[in-house]
N, C-alpha and C positions, 0 to 999 in steps of 0.2 A: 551338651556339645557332642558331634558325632565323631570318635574317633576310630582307627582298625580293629575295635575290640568292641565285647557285647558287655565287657565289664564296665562300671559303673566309676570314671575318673573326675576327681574332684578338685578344683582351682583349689591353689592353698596363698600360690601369689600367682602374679602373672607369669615365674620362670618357672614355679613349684607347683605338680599336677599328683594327686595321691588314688591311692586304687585302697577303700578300705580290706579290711580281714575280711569283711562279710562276704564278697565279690568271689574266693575260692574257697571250697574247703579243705581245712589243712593249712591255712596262712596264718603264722604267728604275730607278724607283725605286719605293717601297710607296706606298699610299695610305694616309692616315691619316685619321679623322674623330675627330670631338669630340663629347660626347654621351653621355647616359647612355643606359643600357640599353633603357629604355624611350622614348627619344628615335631612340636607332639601330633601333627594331624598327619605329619608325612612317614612317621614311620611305622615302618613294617608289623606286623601284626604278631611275628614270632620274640618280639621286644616287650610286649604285655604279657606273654603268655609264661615267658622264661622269669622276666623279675620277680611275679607272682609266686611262680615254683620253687625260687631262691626260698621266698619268704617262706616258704615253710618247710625248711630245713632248720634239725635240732638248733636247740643254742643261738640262734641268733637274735642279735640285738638292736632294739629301736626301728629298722628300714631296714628292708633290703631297695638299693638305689641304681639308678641309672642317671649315667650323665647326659646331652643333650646328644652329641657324637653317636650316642647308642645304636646298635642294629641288631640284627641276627647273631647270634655265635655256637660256639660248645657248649654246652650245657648253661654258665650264665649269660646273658647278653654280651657283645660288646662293649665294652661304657661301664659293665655293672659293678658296684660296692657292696660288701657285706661284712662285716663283723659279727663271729661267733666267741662265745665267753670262752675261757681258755680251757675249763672245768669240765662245761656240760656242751657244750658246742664242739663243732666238727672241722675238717680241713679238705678241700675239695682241687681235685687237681681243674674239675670244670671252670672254678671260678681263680684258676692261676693261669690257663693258659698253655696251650702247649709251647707258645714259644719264651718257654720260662726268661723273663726279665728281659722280654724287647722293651728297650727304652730309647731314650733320647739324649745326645750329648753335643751341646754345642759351647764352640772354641769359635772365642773373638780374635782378630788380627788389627795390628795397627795401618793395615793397606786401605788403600780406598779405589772406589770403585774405577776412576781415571786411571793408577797403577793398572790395576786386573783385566781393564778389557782388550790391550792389546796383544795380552800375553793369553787371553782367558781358552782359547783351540790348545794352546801349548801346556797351558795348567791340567785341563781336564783328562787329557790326552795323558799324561804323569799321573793324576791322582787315578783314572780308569788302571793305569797300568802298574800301580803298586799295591792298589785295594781290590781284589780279586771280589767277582759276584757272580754271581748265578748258583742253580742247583747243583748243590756236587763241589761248587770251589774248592779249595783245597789254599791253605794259609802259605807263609815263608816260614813259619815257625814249626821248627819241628823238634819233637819232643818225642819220650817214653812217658808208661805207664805211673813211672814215678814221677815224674816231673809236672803228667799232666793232674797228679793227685796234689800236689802245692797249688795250680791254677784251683784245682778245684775248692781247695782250704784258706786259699789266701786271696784270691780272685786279683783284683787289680794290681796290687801293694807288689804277689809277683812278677807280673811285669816290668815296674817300677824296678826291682833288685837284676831284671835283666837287663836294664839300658833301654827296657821302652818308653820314655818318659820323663816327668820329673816330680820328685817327690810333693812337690806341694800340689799339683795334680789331686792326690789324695782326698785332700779336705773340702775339698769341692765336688765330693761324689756324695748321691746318697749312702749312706751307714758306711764313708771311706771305701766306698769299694769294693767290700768283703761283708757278705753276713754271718754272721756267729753260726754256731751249730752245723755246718756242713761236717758229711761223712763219707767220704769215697767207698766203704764198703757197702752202704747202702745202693749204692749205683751199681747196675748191669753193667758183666761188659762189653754188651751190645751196646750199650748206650756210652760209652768210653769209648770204644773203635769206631764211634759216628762222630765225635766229637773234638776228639785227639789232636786231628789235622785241620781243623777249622777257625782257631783264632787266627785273627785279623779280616777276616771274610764277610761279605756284607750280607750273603742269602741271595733271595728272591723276595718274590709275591710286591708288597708294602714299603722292602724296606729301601731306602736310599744314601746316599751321602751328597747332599746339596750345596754349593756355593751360595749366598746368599750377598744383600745387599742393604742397609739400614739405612732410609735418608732421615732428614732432621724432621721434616712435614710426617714421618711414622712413629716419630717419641711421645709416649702419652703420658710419661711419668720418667719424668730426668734427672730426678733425684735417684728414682731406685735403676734408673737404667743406669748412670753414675756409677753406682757401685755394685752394679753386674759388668762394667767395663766399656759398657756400648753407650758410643757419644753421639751419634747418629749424621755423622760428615760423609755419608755417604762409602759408610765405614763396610768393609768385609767381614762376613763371618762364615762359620761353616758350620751344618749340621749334619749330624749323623743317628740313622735310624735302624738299629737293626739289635739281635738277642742274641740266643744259645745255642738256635740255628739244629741241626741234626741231634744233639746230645740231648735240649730239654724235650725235644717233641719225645723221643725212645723213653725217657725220665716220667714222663705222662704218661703215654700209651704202656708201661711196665706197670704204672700204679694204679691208672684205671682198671687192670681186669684184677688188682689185689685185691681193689676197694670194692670191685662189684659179689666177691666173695667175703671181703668181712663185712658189708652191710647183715648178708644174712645172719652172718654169729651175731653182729650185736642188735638186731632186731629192727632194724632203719630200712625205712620206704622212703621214696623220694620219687616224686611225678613226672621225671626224666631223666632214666638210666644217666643218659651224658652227665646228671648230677652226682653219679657215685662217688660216695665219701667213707670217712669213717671216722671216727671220734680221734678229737686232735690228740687226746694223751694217753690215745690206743698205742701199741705196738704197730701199728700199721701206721697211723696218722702220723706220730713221729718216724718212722720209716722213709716216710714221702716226704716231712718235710724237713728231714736232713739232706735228700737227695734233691729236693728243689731246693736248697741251700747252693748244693753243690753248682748244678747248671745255672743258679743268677748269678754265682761268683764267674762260674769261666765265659755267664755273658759282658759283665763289668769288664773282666781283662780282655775280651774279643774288642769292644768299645773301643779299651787302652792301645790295643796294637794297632789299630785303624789311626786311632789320633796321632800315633809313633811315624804311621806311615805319609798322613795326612801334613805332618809339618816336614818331614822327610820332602814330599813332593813339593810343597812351599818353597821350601831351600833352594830346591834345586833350580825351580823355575827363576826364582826373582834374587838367588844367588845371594843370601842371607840366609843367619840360622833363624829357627823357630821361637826362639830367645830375640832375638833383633828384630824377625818382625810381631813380638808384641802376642803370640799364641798362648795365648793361657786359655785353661779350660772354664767356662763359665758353668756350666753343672752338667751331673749324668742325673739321669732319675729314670726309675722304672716304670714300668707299666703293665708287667704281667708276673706278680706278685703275689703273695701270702706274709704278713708281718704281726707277731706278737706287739701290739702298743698298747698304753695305756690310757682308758679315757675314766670320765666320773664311774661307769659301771665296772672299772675293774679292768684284768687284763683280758683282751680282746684280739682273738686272730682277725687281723683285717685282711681280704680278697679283695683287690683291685685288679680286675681282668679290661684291660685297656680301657683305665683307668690311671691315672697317678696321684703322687703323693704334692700335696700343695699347706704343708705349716706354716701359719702366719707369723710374725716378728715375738721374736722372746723365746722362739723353741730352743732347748737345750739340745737338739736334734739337727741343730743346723750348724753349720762352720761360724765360728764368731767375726768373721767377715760380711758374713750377710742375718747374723741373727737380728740386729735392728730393724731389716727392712722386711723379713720372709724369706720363704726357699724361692729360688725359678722356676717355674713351671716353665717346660718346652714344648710347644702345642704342634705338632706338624701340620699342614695343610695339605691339600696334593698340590704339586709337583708345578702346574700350571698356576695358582693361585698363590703361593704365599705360605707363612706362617708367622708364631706371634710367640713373642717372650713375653711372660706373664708371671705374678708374682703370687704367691699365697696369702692366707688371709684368716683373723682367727675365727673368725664366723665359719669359715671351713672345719677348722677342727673342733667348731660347737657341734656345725649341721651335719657336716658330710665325713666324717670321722676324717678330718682332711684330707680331703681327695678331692679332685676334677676330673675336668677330661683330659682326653689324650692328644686327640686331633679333631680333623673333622669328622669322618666315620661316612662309612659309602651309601650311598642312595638305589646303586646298583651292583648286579653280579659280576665280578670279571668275564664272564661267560655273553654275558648283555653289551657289555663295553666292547670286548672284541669283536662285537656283530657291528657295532656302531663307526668302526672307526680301523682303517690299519695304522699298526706301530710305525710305518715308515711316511704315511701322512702327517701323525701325529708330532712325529720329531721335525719334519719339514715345518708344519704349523708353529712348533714352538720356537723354532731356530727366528723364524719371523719377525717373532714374537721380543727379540733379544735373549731366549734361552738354550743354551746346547746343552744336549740329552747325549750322552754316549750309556747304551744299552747291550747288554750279553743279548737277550731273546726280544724281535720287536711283536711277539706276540703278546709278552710281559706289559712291554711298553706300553702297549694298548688298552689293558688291563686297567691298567694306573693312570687316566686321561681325567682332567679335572672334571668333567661331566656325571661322572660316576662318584662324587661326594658330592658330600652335601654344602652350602653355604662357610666357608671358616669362619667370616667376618660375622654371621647369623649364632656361630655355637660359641664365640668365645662374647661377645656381648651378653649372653645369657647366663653363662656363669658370671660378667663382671656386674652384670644387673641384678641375680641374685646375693651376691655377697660372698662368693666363696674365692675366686681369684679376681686380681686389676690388673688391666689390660698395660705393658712397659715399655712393646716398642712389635712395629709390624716388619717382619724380614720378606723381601721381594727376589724369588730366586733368580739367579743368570743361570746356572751351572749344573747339573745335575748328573747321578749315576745309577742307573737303575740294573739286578739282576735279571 
């Protein structure tokens, strides 16, 4: 089969395509992608070339992976997975991400979608104007250096102790909110004076905060949607997409050029600089990854104060608290991550670089509200198309050291997109559509036009046809806010 590479890729099933060791040298173990046929023929050619060069990075174990979403990225793919032994394996900021811990968190409401639409100009308009976006935002919360070192230590949980929230909030995040081992002194304070002022702030580029809408004909699994909250009456919900924003990108760009100098002390080649690393239980590897501790945590509490704001604007529109109308948070999870777990080989830094975390039913990892059924997976779509609530599965955490994808993942450059389309068509087109889009930059806007992903309904069948997440319930957005 002819795909963007002269490498040699092997069916393993119809969603599982393998690149053996022999195809590069210097690959320890195979590469594996996720994807149908017609998924694996459409992407890009820097997505074979990068998995490959994963794989032959120290210490790692079984696959270096990509999910179906995959594309271009920093150093690993978009999409990509790796696990390194905790011993002899390395820790790589390529394969975390500069936007340390963009994740996903959505909050159900008891509104349906009759309530929302005639108020939906007046809602948007409230939530655009409490959740600030764009490049440079700047939050409501304002803080010192010592305060923003508790965010940094305690990530969500503080927010919670300052009235953004509610405590059971908590158990509904992945790792509660907060990772172990963060260190403030580890962190620049370039990278603190980028960061200080940016909880509750949405960014740019990707990220969003979306009104959605659940009908009953989008429930694929009503038992596990059941007990993630969504009944599908044509029920509200809202999603939110966004990270660490200014602090993890300074947090990465500080540890890239450490790691580009302890490669050489400890004798590490890597076939793309963007790959610089250093051994996880170097002095450096844990350097970076107490400070990428720090910036997932004050991404979890950035989340938090968004969610604080997010039922704030609720209130106020439909003149009920956040409590009455029914907003509880249905999960946070990461996607641009580094996590110490444990699988049969022992303990393993896992790298999920827009990638997430998907453990199937039984994990001791999950809040005992949903350990029966699995974690949520929250899969975003673009903006025009949709997204999907999806559950984990334990064949994830046999095959894919439990991971999926994240979203859909682009087909095109923002660069491409904005030739294709203006931002203020764009928003005309979706309003049409039944969507309103309030945007900071409509050159953004345009950036972000469903054309430029790929397939959702094509990448999340592919992981529910391989075995690793099931598909719970499809979210059709009205609402959108783009930086």
């Amino acid at each position: 089969m002819k795909f963007n590479t002269a490498m040699k890729v092997v069916r393993i099933s119809d969603e599982v395509w393998e690149i053996p060791v022999t195809e590069k040298s210097g690959m320890l173990v195979p590469a594996r992608i996720y994807g149908t046929e017609s998924i694996l023929r459409a992407m890009d050619t820097g997505v074979f070339e990068q998995v490959t060069n994963v794989a032959c990075l120290p210490g790692i174990r079984r696959y270096a992976l990509c999910m179906p979403d995959g594309h271009w990225g920093y150093g690993f793919p978009i999409g990509g997975v790796a696990a390194f032994d905790v011993h002899s394996g390395i820790i790589s900021p390529g394969g975390v991400g500069y936007d340390v811990n963009c994740g996903m968190r959505l909050i159900r409401t008891d509104l349906t979608l009759a309530e929302v639409q005639p108020k939906l100009e007046l809602l948007m308009t409230e939530l655009f104007r409490r959740v600030p976006a764009g490049v440079g935002a700047s939050g409501f919360v304002s803080m010192d250096r010592s305060s923003f070192d508790r965010v940094m230590t305690k990530g969500a949980r503080w927010c919670i102790e300052q009235g953004y929230g509610w405590h059971r909030d908590l158990e509904r995040m992945e790792q509660g909110g907060c990772l172990p081992g963060a260190d403030p002194d580890k962190v620049s304070d370039h990278a603190v004076t980028r960061g200080m002022n940016q909880l509750g702030t949405l960014g740019s580029g990707n990220h969003y905060l979306e009104v959605q809408v659940v009908s009953n004909d989008r429930i694929f699994d009503r038992d596990t949607a059941a007990a993630f909250g969504i009944n599908g009456q044509d029920q509200i919900v809202v999603m939110v997409h966004c990270g660490s924003r200014g602090f993890g990108h300074q947090v990465a760009s500080d540890y890239l050029k450490v790691f580009e100098k302890a490669m050489r002390r400890y004798g590490i080649t890597v076939k793309d600089q963007q790959l610089a690393c250093a051994p996880f239980l170097s002095e450096e590897g844990q350097d970076y990854f107490a400070a990428m501790n720090c910036a997932a945590n004050a991404a979890f509490a950035n989340r938090q104060v968004i969610t604080h704001q997010i039922r704030e604007a609720f209130a106020a529109v439909f003149g009920r608290s956040g409590e009455e109308l029914g907003m509880e948070l249905v999960y946070d999870v990461a996607h641009n991550i580094a996590k110490v777990e444990r699988y049969p080989e022992g303990e393993l830094v896992v790298h999920r670089k827009g990638a997430t975390r998907a453990f199937g039913p039984g994990s001791q990892d999950l809040p005992a509200c949903y350990r029966s059924v699995g974690q949520p997976v929250i899969c975003g779509g673009s903006m025009e198309t949709g997204s999907y609530l999806l559950v984990g599965t334990q064949r994830a955490t046999e095959d894919t050291f439990g991971s999926t994808m994240h979203g859909s993942g682009r087909t095109m450059s923002r660069t491409q997109a904005k030739k294709s389309i203006r931002g203020e068509q764009l928003q005309q087109q979706m309003k049409q559509r039944g969507i309103l889009v309030k945007a900071v930059s409509m050159s953004g806007l345009a950036e972000e036009a469903g054309f430029a992903y790929k397939n959702i309904s094509e990448v999340v069948e592919s992981v529910e046809r391989a075995g690793i997440t099931k598909k719970v319930a499809e979210l059709r957005p009205i609402g959108n806010i783009k930086g």
